[in-house]
DOLOLO-48963 format. One record per residue: residue number from 1; residue in three letters; x, y, z of N, C-alpha, C, CB in turn. Coordinates in steps of 0.02 Angstrom, whole numbers, plus 50000, padded with zeros to 5 digits. Glycine has a CB too. Layout:
NODE;NUM;ALA;X;Y;Z;X;Y;Z;X;Y;Z;X;Y;Z
...
! end
This chain:
NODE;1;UNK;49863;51320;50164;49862;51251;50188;49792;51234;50215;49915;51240;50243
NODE;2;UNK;49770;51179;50209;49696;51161;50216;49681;51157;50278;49675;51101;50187
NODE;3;UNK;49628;51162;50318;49641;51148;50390;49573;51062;50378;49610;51241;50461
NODE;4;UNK;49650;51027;50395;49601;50946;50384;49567;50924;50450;49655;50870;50361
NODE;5;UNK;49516;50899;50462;49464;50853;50492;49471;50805;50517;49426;50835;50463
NODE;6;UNK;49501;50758;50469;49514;50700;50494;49568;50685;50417;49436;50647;50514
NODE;7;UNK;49579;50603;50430;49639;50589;50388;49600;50527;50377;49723;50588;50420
NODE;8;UNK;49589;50477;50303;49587;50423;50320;49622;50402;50255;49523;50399;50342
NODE;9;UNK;49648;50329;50270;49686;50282;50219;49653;50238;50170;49726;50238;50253
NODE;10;UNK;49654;50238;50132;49644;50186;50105;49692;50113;50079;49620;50213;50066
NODE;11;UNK;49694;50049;50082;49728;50020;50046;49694;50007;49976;49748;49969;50079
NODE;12;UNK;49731;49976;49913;49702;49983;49842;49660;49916;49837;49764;49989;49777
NODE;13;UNK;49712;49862;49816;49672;49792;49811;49628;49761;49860;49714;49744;49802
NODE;14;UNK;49572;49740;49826;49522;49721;49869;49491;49768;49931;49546;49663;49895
NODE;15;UNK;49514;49819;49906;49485;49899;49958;49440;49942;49920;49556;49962;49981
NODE;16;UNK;49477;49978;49880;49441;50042;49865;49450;50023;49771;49490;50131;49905
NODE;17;UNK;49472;49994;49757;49486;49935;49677;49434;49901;49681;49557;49872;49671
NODE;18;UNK;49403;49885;49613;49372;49832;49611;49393;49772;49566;49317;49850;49599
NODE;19;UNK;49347;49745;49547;49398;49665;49501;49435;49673;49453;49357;49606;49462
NODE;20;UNK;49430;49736;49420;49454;49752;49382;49539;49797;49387;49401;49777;49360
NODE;21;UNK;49520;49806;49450;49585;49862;49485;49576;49930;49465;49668;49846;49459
NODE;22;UNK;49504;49955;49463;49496;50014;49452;49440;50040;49510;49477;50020;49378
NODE;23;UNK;49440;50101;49494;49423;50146;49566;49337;50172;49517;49507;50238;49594
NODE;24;UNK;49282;50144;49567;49234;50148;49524;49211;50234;49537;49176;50085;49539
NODE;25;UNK;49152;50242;49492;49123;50312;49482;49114;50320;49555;49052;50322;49433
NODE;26;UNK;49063;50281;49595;49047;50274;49671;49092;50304;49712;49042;50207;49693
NODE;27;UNK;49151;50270;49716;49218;50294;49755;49253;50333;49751;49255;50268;49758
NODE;28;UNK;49251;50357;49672;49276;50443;49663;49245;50487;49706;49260;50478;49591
NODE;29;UNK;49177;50472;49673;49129;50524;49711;49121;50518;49800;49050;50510;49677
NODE;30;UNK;49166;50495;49830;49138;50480;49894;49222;50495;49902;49089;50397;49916
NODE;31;UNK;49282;50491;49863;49350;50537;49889;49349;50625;49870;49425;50501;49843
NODE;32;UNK;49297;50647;49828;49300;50679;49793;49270;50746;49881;49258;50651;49711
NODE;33;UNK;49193;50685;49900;49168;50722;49963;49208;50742;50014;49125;50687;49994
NODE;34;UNK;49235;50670;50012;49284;50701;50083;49340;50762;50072;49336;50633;50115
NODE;35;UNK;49363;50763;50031;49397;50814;50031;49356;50885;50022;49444;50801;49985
NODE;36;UNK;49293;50887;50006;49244;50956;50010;49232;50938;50082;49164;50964;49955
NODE;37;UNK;49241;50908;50134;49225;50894;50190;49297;50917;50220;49196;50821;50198
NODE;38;UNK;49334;50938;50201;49403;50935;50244;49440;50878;50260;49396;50959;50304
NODE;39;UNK;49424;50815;50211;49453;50755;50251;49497;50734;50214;49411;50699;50269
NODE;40;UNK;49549;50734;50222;49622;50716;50180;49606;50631;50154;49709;50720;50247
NODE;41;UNK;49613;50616;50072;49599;50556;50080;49665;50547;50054;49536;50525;50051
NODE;42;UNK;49705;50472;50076;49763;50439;50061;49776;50382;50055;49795;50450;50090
NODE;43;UNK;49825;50342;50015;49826;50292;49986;49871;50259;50036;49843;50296;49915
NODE;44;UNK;49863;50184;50055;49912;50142;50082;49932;50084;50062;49901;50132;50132
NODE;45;UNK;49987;50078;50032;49977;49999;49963;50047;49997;49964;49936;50010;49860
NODE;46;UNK;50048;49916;49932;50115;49898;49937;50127;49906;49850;50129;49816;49978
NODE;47;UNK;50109;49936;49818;50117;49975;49737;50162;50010;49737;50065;50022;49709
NODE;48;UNK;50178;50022;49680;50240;50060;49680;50198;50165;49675;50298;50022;49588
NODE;49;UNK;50235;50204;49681;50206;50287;49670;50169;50281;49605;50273;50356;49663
NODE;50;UNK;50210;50253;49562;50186;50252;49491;50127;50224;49471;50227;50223;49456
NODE;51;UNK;50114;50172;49512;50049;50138;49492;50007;50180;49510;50032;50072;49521
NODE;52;UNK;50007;50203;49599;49953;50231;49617;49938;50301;49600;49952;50224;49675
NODE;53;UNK;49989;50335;49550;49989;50405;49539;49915;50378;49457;50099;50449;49517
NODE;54;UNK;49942;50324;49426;49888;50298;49372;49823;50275;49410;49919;50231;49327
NODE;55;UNK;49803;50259;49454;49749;50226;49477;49693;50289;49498;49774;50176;49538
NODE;56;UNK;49753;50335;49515;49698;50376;49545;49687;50451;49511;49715;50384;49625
NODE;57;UNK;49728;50442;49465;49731;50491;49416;49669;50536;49413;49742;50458;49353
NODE;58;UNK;49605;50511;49417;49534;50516;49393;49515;50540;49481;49492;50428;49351
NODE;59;UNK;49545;50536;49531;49513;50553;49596;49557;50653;49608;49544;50472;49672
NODE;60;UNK;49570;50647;49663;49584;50688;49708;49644;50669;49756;49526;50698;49739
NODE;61;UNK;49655;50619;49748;49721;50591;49779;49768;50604;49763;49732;50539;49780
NODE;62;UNK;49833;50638;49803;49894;50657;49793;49948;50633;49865;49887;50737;49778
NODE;63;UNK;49908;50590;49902;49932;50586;49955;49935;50502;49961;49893;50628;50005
NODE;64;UNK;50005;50466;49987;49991;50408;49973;50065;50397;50004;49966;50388;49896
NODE;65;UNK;50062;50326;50041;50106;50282;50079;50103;50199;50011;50060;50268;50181
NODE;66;UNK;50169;50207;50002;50185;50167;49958;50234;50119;49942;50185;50192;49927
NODE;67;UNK;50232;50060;49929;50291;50043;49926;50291;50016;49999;50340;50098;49904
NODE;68;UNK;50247;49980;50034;50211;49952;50097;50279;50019;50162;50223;49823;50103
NODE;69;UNK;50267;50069;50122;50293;50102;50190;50380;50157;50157;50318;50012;50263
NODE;70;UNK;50405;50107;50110;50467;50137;50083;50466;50195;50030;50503;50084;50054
NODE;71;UNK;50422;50217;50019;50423;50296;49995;50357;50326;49991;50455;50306;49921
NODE;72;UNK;50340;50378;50064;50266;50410;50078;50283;50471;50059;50230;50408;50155
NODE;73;UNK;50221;50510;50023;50197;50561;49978;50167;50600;50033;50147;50538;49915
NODE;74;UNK;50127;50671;50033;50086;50731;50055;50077;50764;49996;50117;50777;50109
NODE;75;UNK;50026;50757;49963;50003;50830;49916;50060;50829;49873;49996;50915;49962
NODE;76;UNK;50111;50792;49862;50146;50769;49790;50232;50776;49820;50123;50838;49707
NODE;77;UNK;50204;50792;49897;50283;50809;49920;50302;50748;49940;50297;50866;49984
NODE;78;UNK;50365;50739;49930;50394;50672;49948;50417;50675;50058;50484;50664;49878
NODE;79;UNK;50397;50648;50084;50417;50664;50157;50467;50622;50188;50359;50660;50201
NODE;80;UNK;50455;50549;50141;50521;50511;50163;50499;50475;50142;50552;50499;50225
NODE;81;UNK;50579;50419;50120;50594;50364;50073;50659;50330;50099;50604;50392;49996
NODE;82;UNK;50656;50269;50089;50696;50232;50128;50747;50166;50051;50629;50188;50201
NODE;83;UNK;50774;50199;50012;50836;50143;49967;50875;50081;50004;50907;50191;49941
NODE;84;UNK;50865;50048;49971;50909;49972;50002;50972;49985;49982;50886;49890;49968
NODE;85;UNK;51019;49977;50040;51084;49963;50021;51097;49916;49991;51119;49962;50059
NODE;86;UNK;51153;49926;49952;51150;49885;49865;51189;49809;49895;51219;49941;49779
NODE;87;UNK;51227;49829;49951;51253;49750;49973;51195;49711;50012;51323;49753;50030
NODE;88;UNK;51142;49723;50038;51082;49694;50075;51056;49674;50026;51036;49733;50117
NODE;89;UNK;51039;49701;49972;51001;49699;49893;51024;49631;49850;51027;49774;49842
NODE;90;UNK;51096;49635;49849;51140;49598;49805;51126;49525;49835;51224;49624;49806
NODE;91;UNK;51126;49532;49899;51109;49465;49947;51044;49437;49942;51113;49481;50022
NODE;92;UNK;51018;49480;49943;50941;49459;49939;50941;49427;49875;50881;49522;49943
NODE;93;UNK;50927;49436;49809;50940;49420;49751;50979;49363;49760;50967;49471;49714
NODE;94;UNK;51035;49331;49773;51077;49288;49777;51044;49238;49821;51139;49314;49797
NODE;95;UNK;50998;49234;49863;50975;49189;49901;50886;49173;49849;50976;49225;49992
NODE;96;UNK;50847;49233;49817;50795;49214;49796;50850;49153;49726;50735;49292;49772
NODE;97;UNK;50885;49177;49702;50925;49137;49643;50906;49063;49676;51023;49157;49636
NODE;98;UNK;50960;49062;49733;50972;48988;49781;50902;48963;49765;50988;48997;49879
NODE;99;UNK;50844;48999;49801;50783;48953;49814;50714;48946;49728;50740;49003;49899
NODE;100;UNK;50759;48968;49675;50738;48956;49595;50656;49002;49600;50729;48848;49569
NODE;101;UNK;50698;49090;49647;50619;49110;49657;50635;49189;49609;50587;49122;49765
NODE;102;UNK;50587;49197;49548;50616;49265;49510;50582;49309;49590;50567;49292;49404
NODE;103;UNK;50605;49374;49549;50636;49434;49574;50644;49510;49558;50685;49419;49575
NODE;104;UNK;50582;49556;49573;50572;49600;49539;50599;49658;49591;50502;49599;49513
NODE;105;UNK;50639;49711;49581;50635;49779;49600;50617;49836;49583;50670;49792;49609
NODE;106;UNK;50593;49873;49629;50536;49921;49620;50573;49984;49635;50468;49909;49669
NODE;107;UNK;50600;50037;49590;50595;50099;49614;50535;50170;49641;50624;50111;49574
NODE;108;UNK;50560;50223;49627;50503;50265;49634;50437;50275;49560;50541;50337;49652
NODE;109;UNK;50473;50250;49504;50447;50247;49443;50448;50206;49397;50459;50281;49423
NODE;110;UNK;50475;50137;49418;50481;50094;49387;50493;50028;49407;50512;50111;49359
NODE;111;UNK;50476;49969;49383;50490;49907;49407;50525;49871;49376;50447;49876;49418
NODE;112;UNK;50571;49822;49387;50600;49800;49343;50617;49727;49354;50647;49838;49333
NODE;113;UNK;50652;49667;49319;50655;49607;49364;50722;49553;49288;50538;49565;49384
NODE;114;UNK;50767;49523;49316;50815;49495;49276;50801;49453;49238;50857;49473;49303
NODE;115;UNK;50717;49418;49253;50678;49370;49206;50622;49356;49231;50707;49307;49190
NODE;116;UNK;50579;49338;49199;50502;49314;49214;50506;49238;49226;50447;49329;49146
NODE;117;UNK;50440;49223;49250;50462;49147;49268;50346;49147;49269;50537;49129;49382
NODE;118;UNK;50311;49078;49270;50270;49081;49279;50218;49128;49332;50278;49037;49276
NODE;119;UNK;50252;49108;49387;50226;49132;49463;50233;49197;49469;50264;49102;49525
NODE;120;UNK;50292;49209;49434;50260;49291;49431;50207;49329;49374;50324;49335;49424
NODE;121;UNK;50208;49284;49313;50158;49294;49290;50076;49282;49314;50174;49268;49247
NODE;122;UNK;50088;49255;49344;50012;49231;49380;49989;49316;49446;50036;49122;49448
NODE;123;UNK;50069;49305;49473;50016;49381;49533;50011;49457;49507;50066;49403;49624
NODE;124;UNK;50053;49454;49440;50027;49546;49380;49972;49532;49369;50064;49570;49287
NODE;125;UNK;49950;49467;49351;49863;49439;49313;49824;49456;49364;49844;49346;49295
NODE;126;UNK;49852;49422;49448;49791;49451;49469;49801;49534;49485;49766;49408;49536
NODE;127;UNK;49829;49555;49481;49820;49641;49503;49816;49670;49446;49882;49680;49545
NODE;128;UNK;49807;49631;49393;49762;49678;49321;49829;49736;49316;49654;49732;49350
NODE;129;UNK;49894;49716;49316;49980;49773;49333;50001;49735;49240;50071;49727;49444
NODE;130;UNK;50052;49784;49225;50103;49761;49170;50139;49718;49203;50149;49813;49137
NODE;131;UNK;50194;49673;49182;50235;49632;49211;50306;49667;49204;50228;49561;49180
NODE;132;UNK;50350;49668;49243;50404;49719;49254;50459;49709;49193;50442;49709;49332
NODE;133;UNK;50468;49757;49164;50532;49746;49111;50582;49712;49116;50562;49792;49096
NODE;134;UNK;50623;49693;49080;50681;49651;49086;50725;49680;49088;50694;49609;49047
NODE;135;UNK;50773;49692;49137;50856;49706;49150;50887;49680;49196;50875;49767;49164
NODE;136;UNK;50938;49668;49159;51011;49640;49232;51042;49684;49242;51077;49581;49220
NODE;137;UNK;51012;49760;49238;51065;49783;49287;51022;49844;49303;51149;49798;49257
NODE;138;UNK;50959;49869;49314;50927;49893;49345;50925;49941;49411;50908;49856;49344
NODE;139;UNK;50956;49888;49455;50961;49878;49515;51015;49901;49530;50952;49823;49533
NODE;140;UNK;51075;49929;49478;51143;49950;49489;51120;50006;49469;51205;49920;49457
NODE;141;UNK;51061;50032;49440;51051;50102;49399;51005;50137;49428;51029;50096;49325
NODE;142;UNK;50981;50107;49488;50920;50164;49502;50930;50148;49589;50820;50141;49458
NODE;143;UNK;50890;50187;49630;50876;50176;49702;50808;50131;49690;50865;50252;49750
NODE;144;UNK;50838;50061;49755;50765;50013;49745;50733;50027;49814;50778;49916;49732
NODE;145;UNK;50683;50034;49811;50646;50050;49870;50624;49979;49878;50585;50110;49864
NODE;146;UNK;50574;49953;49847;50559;49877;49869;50575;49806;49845;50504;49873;49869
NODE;147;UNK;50582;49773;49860;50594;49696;49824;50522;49663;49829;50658;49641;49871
NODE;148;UNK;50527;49629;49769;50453;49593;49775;50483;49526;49750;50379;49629;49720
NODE;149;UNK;50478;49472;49784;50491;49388;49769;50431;49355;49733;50502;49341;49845
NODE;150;UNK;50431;49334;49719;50393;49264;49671;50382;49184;49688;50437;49253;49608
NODE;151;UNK;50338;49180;49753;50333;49113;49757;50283;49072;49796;50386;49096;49775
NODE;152;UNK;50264;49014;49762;50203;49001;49789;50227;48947;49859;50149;48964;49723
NODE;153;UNK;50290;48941;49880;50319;48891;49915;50324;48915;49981;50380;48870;49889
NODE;154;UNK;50251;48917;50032;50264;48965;50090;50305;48956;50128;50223;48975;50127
NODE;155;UNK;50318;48865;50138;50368;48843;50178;50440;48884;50187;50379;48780;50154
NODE;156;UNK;50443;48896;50121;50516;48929;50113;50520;49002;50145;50535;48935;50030
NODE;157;UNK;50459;49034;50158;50445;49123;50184;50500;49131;50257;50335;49141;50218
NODE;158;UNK;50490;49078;50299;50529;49085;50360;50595;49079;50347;50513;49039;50411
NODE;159;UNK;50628;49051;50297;50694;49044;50295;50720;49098;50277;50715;48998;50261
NODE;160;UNK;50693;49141;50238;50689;49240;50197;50709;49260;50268;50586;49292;50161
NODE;161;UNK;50650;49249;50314;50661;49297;50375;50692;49273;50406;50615;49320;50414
NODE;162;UNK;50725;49211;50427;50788;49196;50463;50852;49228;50424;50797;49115;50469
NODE;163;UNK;50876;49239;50375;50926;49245;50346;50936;49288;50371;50933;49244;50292
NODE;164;UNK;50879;49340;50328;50891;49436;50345;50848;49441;50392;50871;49504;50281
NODE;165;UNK;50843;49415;50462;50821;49448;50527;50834;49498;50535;50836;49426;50578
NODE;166;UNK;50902;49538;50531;50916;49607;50545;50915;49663;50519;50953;49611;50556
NODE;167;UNK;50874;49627;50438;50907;49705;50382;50819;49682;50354;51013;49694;50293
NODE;168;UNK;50787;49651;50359;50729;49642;50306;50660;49618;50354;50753;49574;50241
NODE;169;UNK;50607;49642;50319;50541;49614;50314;50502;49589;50280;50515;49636;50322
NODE;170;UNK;50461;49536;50279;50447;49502;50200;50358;49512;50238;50495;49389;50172
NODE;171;UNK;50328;49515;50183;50245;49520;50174;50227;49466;50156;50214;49568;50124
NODE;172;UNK;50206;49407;50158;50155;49365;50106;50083;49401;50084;50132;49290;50147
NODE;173;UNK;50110;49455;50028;50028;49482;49998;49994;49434;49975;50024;49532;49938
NODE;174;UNK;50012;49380;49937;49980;49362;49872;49991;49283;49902;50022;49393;49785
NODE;175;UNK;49933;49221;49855;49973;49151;49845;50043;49160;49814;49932;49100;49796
NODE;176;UNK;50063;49218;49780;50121;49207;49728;50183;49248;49749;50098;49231;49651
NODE;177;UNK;50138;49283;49826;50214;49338;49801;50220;49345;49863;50212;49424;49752
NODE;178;UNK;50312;49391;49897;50295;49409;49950;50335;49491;49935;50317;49354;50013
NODE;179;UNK;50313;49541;49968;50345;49613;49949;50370;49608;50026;50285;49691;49919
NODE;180;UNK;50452;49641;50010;50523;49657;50022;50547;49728;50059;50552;49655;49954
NODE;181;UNK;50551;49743;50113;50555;49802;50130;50609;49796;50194;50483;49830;50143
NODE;182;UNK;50641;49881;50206;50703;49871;50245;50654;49843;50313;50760;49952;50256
NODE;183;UNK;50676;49817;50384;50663;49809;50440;50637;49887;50483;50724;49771;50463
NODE;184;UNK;50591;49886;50497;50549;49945;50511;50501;49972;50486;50572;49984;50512
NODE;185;UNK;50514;49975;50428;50477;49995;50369;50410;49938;50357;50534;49996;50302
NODE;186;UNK;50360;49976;50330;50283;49956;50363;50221;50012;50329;50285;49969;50465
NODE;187;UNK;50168;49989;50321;50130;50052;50295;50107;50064;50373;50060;50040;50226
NODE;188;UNK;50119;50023;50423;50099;50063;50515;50148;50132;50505;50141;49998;50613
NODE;189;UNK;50219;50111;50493;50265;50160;50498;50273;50231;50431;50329;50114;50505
NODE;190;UNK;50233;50194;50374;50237;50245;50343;50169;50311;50361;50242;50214;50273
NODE;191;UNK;50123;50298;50382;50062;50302;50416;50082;50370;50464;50042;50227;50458
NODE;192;UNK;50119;50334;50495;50126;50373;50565;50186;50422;50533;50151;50317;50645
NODE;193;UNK;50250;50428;50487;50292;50472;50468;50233;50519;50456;50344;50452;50411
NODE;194;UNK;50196;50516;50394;50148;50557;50354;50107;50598;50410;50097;50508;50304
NODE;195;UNK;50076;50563;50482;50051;50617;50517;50106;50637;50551;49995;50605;50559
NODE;196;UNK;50148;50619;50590;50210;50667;50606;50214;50740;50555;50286;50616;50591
NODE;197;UNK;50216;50704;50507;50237;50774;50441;50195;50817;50446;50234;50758;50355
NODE;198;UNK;50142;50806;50467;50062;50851;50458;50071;50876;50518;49977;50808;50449
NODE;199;UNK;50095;50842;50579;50071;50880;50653;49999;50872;50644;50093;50970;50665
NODE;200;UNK;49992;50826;50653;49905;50821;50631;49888;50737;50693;49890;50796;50503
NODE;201;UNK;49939;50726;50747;49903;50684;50781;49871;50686;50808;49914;50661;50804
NODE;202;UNK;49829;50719;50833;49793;50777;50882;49666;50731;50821;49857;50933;50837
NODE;203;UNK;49729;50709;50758;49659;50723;50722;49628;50658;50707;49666;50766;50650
NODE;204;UNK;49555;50615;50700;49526;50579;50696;49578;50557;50653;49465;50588;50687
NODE;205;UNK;49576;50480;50632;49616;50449;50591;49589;50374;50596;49691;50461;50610
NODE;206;UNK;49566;50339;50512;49534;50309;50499;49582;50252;50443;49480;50350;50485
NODE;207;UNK;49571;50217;50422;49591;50160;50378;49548;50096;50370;49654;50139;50401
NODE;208;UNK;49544;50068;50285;49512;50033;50262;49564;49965;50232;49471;50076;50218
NODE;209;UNK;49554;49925;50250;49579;49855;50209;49556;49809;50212;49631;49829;50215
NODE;210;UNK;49586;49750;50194;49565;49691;50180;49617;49649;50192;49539;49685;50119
NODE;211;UNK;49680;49637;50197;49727;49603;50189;49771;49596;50251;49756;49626;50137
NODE;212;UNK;49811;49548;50260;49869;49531;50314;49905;49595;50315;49922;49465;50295
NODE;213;UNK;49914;49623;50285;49980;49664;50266;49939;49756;50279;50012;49637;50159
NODE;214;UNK;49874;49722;50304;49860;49819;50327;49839;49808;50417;49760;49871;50267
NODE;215;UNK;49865;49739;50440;49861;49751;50504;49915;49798;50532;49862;49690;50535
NODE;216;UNK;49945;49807;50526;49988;49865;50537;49967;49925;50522;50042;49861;50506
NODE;217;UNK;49930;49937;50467;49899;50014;50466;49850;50013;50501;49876;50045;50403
NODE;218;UNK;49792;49958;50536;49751;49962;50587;49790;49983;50641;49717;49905;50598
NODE;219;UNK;49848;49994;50655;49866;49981;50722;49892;50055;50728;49921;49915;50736
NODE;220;UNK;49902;50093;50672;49923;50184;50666;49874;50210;50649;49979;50215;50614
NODE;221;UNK;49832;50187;50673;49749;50233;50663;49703;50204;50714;49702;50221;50577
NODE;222;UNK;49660;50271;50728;49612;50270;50796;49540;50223;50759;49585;50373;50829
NODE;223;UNK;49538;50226;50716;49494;50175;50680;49498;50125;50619;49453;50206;50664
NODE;224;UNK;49486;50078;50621;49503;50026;50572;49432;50004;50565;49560;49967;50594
NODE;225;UNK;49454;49990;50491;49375;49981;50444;49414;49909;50397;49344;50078;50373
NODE;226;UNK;49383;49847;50407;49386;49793;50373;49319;49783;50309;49387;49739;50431
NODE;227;UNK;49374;49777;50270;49309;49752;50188;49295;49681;50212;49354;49745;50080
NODE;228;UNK;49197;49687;50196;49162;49636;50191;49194;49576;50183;49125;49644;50148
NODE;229;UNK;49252;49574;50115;49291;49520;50078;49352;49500;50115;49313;49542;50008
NODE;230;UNK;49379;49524;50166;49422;49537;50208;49440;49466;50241;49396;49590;50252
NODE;231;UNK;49486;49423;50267;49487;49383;50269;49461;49381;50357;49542;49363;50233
NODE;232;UNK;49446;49331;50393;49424;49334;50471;49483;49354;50514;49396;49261;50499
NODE;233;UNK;49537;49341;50504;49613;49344;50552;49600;49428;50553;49710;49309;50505
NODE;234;UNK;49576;49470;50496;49599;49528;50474;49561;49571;50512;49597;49538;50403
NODE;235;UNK;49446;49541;50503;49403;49587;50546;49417;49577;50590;49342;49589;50549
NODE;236;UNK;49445;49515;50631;49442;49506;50695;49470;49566;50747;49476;49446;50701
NODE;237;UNK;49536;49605;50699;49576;49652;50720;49544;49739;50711;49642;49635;50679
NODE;238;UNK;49485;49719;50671;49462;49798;50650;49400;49802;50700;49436;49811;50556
NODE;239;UNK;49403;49883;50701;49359;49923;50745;49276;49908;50703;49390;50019;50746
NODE;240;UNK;49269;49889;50639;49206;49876;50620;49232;49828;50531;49153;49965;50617
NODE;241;UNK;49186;49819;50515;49180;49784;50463;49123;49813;50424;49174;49716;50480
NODE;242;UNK;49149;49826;50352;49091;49853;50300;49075;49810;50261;49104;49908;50258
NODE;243;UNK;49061;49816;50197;49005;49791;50148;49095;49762;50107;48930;49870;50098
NODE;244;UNK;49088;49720;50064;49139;49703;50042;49134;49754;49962;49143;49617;50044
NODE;245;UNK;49232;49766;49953;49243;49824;49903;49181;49813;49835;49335;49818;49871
NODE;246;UNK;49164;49758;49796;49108;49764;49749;49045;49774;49769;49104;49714;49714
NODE;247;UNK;49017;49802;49848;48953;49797;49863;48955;49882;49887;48931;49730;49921
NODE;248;UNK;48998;49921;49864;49014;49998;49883;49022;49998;49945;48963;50052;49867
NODE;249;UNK;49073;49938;49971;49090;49949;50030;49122;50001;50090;49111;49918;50025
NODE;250;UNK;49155;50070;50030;49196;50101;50042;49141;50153;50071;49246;50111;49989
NODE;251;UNK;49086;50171;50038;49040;50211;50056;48984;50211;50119;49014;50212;50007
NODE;252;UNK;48984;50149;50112;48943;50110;50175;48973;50126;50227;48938;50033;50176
NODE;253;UNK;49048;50115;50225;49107;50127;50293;49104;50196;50311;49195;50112;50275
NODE;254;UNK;49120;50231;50261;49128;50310;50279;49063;50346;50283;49171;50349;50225
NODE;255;UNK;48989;50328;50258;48942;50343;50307;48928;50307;50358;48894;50352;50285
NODE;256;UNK;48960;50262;50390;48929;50232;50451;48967;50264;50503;48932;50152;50455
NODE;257;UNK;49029;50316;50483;49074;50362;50532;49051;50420;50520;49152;50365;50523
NODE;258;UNK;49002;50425;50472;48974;50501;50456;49019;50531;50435;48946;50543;50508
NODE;259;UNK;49058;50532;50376;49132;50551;50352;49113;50598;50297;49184;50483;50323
NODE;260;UNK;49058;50563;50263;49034;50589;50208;48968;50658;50224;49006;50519;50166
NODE;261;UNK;48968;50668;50258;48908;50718;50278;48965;50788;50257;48871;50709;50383
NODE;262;UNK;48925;50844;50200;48950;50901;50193;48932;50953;50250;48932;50920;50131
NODE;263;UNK;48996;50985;50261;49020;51040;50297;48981;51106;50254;49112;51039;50298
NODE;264;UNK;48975;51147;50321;48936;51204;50299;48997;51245;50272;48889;51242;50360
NODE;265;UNK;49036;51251;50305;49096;51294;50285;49174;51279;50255;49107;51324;50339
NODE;266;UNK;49218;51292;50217;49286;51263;50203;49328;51303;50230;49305;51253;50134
NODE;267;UNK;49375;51302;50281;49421;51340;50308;49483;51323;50278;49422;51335;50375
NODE;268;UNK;49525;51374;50258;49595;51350;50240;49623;51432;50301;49620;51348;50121
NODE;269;UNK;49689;51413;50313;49741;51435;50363;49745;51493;50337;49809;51399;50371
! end
C-alpha cells in the first residue's frame, strides 16, 4: 500500500477537460507527477464510472467520486454506492413526465433514458458525451445510482425540491440539466467516505473546480483551488484561484502548492 502525501480532487468539466472534454498531454503529465510524488490523484464529477474510467484511461487515475457522490472508487475498489429505491425513482419520473421534462438514468455502466427530446440533446453537445440509449424499462433492469433531468425552465428547479424534500437533491449543472441524487449524497460526502476509507484524515487535502456543484467538495478539503473560468459565486468560496482549465490551469494550481516538486524517495508500507 502506498504511503500517500496528500490527496487531491479533481472535478472533469471545465477543470482538468478541456473544450474538447479531453485531458491534455500537460495534465497527464502533471497527474502522472503527483503520483511519483506520493500524491493520490482523484476524480470528482457528476459522470457516470464509465465515462470517467474513458477519460482518463491515458492518465494514472483509478480513484474517483462519481455520480456527484452516488458511487466512489479507491484504486478500482468500489467503497460505497448508494441505488435509488425504485418507488422514489418511479416518482421522480412521473413528476419530470408532469413537467414535459425527458429523463435519463445512470447506472454504474450505463445510461439510459425513455426518449430524447431537444434539451437534452443540447447538454451531451456540450460535454462532447454520447446521448443515452433508448429504453422503457432500464430502470426496472439495473441499480440507478443517478437521475439526470432535462430542462432549461429554472423556475420549475424549486418545485423538484419541494416535492422530494425528504428523499432527493437536485444540482443545476448545466443551462439544460439538473443531476439527481439520494438526500445526503454530494461529491462533499463522497469526498469525505473515500478519506474515511483511507484513514488518511490526518493528510493535506486539496480540490480543483469550477462549478456550483463542487462547492461542496471545497468544503471536504483543507484547500480549494477555483479555475480561472470559474464562475465569481464559486472563487469567492475558494482558498485561491488559478489560471483558467485552457491556460494549464491545473499546473499553475498544483505548483503554486508546490504539489508538483519530485520527492527524493518513494515509500510504500
Amino acid at each position: 500500500m502506498k504511503r500517500w502525501k496528500a490527496l487531491v480532487f479533481f472535478d472533469l468539466d471545465g477543470t482538468l477537460l478541456d473544450t474538447q472534454s479531453k485531458i491534455s498531454k500537460e495534465n497527464q503529465q502533471a497527474i502522472q507527477a503527483l503520483r511519483q510524488n506520493n500524491i493520490l490523484p482523484l476524480i470528482a464529477s457528476g459522470r457516470s464510472p464509465q465515462e470517467i474510467k474513458q477519460i482518463t484511461a491515458k492518465t494514472s487515475i483509478h480513484s474517483y467520486v462519481s455520480l456527484n457522490g452516488q458511487y466512489n472508487v479507491v484504486e478500482n475498489q468500489v467503497v460505497s454506492k448508494y441505488a435509488f429505491p425504485i418507488n422514489i425513482l418511479l416518482k421522480l419520473m412521473d413528476v419530470a413526465r408532469l413537467f414535459n421534462h425527458s429523463f435519463a438514468c445512470y447506472s454504474d455502466k450505463e445510461y439510459a433514458a425513455c426518449y430524447r427530446d431537444e434539451i437534452m440533446e443540447k447538454l451531451y453537445r456540450l460535454d462532447n458525451a454520447p446521448l443515452p440509449r433508448l429504453s422503457t424499462d432500464f430502470h426496472l433492469k439495473n441499480e440507478i445510482y443517478m437521475g439526470y433531468l432535462f430542462s432549461e425552465e429554472e423556475v420549475k428547479d424549486a418545485l423538484y425540491q419541494e416535492i422530494f424534500a425528504d428523499t432527493l437533491t437536485f444540482y443545476r449543472d448545466s443551462p439544460y440539466s439538473l443531476a439527481v441524487v439520494l438526500k445526503g449524497q454530494s461529491k462533499k460526502a463522497g469526498i469525505q467516505q473515500i478519506i474515511h476509507h483511507l484513514g488518511l484524515a490526518h493528510l493535506p487535502t486539496y480540490a480543483f473546480g469550477d462549478g456550483n456543484n463542487d462547492l461542496g467538495m471545497f468544503e471536504a478539503v483543507r484547500t480549494s483551488i477555483a479555475m480561472g473560468n470559474a464562475s465569481e459565486n464559486v472563487k469567492k468560496y475558494a482558498d485561491f484561484v488559478t489560471k483558467s482549465h485552457v491556460e494549464d490551469g491545473i499546473r499553475f494550481g498544483l505548483n503554486h502548492f508546490k504539489l508538483l516538486t519530485r520527492k527524493e524517495e518513494n515509500n510504500d508500507y
